[in-house]
C-alpha positions in Angstrom: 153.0 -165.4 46.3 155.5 -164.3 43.5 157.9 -161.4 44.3 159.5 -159.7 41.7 163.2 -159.2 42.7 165.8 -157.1 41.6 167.1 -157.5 38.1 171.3 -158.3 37.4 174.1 -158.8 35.0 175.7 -161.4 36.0 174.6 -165.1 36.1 176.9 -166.4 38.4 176.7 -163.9 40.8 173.2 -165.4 41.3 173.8 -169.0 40.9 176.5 -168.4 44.0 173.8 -167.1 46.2 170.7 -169.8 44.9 172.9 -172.9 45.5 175.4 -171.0 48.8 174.6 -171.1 52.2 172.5 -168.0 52.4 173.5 -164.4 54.2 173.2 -166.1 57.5 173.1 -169.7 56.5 169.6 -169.9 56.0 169.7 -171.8 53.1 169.2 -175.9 53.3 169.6 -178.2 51.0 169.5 -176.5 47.7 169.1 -178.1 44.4 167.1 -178.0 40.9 163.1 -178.7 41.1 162.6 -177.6 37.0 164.2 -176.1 34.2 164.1 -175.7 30.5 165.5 -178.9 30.3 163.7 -181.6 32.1 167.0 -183.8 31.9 169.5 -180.8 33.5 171.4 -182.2 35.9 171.6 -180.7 39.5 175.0 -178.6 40.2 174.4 -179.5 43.8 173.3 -182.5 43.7 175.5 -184.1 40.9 178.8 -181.5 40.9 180.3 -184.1 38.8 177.9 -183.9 35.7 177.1 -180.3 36.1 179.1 -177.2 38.1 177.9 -173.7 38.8 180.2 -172.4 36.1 179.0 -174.7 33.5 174.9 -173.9 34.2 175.5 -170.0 33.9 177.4 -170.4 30.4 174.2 -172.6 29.6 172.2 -169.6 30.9 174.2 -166.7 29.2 174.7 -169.0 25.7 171.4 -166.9 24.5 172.6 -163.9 25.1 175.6 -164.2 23.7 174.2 -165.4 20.8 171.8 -162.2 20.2 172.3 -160.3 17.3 172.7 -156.5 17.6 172.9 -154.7 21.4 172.9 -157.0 24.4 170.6 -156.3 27.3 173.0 -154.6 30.0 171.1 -156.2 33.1 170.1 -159.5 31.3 169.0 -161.9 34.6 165.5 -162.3 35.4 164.5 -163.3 38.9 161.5 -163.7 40.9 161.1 -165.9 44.4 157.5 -167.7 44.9 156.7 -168.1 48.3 153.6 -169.9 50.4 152.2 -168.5 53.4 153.7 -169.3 56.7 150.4 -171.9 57.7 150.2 -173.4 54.5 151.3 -177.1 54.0 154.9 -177.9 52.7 154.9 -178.6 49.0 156.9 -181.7 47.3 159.3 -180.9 44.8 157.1 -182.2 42.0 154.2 -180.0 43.3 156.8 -176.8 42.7 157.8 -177.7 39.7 154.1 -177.8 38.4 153.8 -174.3 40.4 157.6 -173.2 38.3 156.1 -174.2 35.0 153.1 -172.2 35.4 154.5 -169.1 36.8 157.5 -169.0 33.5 154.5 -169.8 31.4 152.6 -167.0 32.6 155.1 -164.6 32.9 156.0 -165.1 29.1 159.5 -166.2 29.9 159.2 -169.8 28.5 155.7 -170.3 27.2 154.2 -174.3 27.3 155.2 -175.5 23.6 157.5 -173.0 23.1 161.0 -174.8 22.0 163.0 -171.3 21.2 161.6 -169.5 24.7 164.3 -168.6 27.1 165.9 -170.6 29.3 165.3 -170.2 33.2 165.5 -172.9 36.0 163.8 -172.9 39.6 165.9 -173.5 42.9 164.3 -174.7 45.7 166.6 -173.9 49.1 163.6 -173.9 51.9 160.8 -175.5 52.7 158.2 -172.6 51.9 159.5 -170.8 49.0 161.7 -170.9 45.2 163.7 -168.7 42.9 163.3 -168.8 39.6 166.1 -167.4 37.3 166.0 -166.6 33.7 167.7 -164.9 31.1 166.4 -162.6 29.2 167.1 -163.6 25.3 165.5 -166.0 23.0 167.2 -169.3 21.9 166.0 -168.2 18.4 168.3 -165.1 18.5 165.3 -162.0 19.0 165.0 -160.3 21.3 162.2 -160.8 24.4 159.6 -158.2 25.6 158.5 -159.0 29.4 155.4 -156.2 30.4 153.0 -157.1 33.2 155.0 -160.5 34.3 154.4 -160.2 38.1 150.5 -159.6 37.8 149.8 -162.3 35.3 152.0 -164.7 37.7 149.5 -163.4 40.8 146.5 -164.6 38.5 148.1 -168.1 38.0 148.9 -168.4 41.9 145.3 -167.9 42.9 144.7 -171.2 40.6 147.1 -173.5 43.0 145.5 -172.0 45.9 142.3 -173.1 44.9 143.6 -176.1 43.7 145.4 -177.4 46.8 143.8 -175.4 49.4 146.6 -173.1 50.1 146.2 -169.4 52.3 144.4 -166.6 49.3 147.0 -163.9 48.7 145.6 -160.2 48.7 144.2 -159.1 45.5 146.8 -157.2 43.1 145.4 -154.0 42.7 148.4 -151.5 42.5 147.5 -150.1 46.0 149.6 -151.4 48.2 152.5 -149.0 50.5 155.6 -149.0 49.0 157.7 -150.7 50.5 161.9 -149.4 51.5 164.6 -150.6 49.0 167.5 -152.5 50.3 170.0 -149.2 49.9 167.2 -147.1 52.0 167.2 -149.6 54.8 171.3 -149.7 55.0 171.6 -146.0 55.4 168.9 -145.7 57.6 171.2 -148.2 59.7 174.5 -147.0 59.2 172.6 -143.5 60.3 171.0 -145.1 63.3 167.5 -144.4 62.6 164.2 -146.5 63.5 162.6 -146.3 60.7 163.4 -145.1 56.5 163.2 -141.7 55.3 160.0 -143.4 53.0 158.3 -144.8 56.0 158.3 -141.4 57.7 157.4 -139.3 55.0 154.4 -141.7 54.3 153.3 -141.5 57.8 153.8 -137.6 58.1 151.9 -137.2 54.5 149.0 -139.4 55.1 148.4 -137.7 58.4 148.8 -133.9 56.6 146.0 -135.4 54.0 143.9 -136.5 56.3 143.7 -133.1 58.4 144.0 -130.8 55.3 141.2 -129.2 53.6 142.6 -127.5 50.6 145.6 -127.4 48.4 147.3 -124.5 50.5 145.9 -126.5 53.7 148.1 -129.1 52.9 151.1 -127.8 51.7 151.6 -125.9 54.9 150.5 -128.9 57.0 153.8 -130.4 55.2 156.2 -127.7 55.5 154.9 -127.3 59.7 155.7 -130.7 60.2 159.4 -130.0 59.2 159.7 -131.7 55.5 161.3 -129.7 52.7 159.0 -129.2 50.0 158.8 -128.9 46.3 155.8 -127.7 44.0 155.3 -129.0 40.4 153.2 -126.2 38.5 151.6 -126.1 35.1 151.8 -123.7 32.4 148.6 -121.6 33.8 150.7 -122.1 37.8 148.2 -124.4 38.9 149.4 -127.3 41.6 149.6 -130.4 39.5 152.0 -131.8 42.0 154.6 -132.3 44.5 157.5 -133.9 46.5 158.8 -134.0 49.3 162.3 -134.8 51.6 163.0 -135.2 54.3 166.0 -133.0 56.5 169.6 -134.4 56.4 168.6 -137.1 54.0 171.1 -136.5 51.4 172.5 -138.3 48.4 175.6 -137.9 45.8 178.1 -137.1 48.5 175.1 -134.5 50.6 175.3 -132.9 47.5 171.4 -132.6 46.7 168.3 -134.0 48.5 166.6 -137.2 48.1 163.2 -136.2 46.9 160.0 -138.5 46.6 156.9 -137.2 44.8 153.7 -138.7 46.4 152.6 -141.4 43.9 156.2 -143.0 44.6 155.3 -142.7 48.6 152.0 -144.6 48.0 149.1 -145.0 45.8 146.8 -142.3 47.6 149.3 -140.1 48.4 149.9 -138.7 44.9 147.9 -135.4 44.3 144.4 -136.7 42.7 144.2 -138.7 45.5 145.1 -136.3 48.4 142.3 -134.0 46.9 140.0 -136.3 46.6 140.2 -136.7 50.9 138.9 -132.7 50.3 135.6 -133.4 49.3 134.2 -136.5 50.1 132.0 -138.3 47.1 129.9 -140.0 49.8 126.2 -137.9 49.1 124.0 -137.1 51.7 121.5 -140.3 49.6 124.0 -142.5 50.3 124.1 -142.1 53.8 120.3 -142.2 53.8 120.6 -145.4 51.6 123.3 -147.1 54.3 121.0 -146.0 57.3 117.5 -148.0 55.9 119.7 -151.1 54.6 120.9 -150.8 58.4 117.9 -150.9 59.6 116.2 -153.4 57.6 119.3 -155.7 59.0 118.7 -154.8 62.5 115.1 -155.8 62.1 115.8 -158.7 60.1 117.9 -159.9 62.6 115.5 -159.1 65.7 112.8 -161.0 64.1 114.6 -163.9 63.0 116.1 -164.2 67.3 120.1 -163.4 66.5 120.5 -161.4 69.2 124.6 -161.7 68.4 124.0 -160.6 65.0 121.9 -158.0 66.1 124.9 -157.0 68.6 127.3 -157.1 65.5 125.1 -154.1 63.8 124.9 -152.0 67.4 128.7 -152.1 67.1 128.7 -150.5 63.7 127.0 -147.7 65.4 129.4 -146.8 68.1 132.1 -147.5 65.4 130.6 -144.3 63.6 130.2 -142.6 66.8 133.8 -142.8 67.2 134.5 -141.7 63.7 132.4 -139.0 64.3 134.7 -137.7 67.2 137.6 -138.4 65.5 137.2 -137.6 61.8 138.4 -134.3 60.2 136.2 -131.2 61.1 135.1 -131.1 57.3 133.1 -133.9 57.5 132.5 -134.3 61.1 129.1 -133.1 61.2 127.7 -135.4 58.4 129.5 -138.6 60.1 128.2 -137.2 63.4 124.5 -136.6 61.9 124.9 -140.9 60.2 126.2 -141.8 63.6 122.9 -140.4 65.1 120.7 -141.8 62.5 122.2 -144.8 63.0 122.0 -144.7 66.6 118.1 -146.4 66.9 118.8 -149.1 63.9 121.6 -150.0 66.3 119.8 -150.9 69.1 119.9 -155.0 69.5 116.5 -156.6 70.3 115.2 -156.6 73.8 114.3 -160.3 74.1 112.9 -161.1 77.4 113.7 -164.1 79.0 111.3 -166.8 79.7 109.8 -166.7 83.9 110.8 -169.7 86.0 109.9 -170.3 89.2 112.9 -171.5 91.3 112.7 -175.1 92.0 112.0 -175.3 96.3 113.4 -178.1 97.8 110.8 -180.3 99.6 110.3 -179.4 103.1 111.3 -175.9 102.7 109.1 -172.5 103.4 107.8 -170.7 100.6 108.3 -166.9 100.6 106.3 -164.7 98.9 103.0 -162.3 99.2 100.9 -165.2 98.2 103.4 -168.2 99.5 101.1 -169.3 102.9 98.0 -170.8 103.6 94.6 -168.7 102.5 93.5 -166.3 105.2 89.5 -166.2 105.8 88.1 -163.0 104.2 86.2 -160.8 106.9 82.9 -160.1 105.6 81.3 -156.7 106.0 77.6 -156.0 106.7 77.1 -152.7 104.4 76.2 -149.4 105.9 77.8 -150.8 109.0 81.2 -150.1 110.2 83.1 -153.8 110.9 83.2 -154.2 114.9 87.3 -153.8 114.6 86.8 -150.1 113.0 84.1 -149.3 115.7 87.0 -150.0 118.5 89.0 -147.9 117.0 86.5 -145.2 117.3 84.3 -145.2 113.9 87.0 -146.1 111.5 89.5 -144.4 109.7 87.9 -144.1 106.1 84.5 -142.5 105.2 81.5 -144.8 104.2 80.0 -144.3 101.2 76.8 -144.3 102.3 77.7 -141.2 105.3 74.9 -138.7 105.7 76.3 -136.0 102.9 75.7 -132.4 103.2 73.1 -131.0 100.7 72.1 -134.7 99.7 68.4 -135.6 101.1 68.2 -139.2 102.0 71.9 -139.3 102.1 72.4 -141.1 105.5 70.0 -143.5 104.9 70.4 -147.5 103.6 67.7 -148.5 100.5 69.3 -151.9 100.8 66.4 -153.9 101.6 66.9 -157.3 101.2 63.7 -160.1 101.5 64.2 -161.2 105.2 61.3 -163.4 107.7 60.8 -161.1 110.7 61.3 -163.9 112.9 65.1 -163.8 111.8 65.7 -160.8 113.2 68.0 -160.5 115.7 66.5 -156.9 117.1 63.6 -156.5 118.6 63.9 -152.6 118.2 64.2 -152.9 114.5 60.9 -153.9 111.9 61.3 -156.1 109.3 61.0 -154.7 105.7 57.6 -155.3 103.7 56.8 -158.4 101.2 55.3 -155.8 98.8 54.5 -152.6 98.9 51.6 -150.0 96.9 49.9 -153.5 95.2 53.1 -154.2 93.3 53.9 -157.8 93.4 56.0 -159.8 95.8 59.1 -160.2 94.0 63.2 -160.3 94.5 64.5 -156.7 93.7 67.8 -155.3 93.5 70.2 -153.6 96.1 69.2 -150.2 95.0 72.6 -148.7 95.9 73.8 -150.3 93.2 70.9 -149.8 90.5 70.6 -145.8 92.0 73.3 -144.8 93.5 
């Protein structure tokens, strides 16, 4: 990942650090993996051919040699470092990745016999400098614009080359990070943390609460900042910048001011107003509930549950947001969280029955687990000789003598039966046929006519 660093005037100043043992003797083994000259000897390496002094008078000879105003800081430098889990590169492999990066960069383009003239140390394991100077061998003067992102571009080539960790994209978003000066005072003050890195946090948390311009503003002045409005010709807000208390500079002269697009990239005013009125429409919430819910169902019919359980916890993520956003657009992320709510839901998959294995030997439980018991069969009409101990039974017969029904009491079950079957003499047996009509099985009549 290239990393611009900051720009000097001196070449040996440089060279001292590059080749030295580092602030806290970091640096091992330091030496040359490319230059302009593919033959330049190694001031570390080969201090008898080659010294310190004699590569920055090589450096400088360019600039020197420029015709009209020299450059006052004339030193180019920019470290290229690997992630911490990548693989260590051989020197060869970072002198392919030096040549690329110069290349893109426009220092010292391939082909190019008059570019400038730069060289890449190499004092770790993980990372190089490269350091150039900033003139022409041909005299003219050099224009660098847009070195560091055009470097980023060529890096993502050797990551996918050699399989190396992807960087973050370079989009011009990322926090702004302290300068070297601002961490130094904040220790020699004794503080935790820079005067940046609180104002960004005490801004960003202003934005996110405000819901105007005035909102705002007095969310920042509350929280203790000083506070500085930049007005157009009509007095309209076009911008502003803040400080922080007893941060001072030029002898506590005046206060250190930062504007908001120097805090961070959204916290410049276009930005801040755009957290006012959110651009999400009322369709696209509709639009991000059905493509939920054509996921959900996707995933329920196609059996991953997990995935299914990876959408559900979208839903309680806006049901969070909804409790915790600001109270201008809490009820819309409230209303999306309760759309959202059924598409949410994960499958209910049942799982398949088993019946636990018994051992052999042992009792089965269960309604159904012993032997079949003999059903008692009832005569009907007649109460079962168990019921008529317990003094008629406990439930009504169907075919009880019923008030206001003639013929209620009485059974029209007849069945064909001989007479001498009977087993009462006191009762007749029915008829084979009766009025001429034939002699023929008929049907339990309280079932036919009840």
């Amino acid at each position: 990942m290239p990393k611009k660093a900051a720009t000097g005037s001196t070449t040996i100043d440089l060279l001292d650090y590059l080749f030295g043992p580092g602030v806290r003797d970091e640096h091992v083994d330091p030496h040359l993996v490319a230059g302009w000259d593919p033959d330049l000897p190694c001031p570390a390496r080969t201090p008898s051919r080659m010294s310190l002094a004699d590569l920055a008078l090589l450096l400088d000879a360019p600039v020197e040699a420029l015709r009209g105003p020299k450059p006052e800081e004339h030193v180019w430098h920019v470290s290229v470092r690997n992630a911490p889990g990548d693989r260590l590169l051989s020197d060869a492999e970072w002198s392919k990745v030096a040549a690329a990066m110069v290349h893109a960069a426009g220092i010292a383009e391939h082909g190019d016999e008059q570019a400038r003239r730069w060289i890449a140390v190499r004092h770790a394991d993980d990372h190089i400098h490269l350091a150039a100077t900033l003139a022409r061998q041909d005299g003219r003067h050099p224009r660098v614009r847009g070195d560091i992102p055009a470097m980023h571009t060529a890096a993502r080539a050797f990551e996918a080359r050699w399989d190396l960790t992807p960087m973050s994209p370079l989009d011009r978003t990322a926090r702004r990070r302290p300068v070297t000066g601002e961490a130094e005072k904040a220790a020699r003050r004794g503080l935790a943390e820079t005067a940046r890195e609180s104002l960004q946090r005490t801004v960003r948390t202003a934005a996110a609460l405000a819901h105007d311009d005035t909102d705002f503003l007095d969310r920042l002045r509350d929280a203790g900042l000083r506070m500085r409005e930049r007005l157009d010709d009509d007095g309209a807000l076009v911008g502003y910048a803040v400080a922080l208390p007893g941060d001072r500079a030029d002898g506590g002269t005046r206060p250190v001011w930062f504007a908001g697009s120097t805090l961070a990239y959204d916290l410049f005013l276009p930005r801040v107003r755009e957290r006012f009125e959110p651009f999400v429409t009322s369709a696209d919430w509709v639009l991000a509930e059905h493509r939920i819910r054509d996921a959900s169902a996707l995933l329920g019919r196609a059996g991953q549950v997990e995935g299914a359980g990876d959408v559900a916890a979208l839903g309680d993520l806006l049901a969070v947001a909804a409790a915790h956003s600001p109270a201008l657009v809490r009820d819309r992320v409230q209303v999306a969280a309760d759309a959202f709510e059924q598409a949410a839901r994960p499958p209910r998959v049942p799982a398949p029955w088993r019946a636990a294995p018994v051992p052999d030997g042992a009792p089965r439980r269960g309604p159904w687990s012993g032997p079949p018991r003999r059903m008692r069969r009832r005569r009907r009409g007649r109460p079962h000789p168990a019921d008529r101990a317990r003094g008629g039974g406990g439930g009504r017969s169907l075919l009880a003598p019923r008030a206001g029904i003639p013929g209620a009491g009485e059974s029209r079950c007849r069945s064909r039966r001989p007479a001498a079957r009977s087993s009462r003499p006191d009762r007749q047996p029915a008829p084979d046929h009766e009025a001429g009509r034939p002699n023929r099985p008929r049907r339990c009549a309280c079932i036919s006519n009840p």
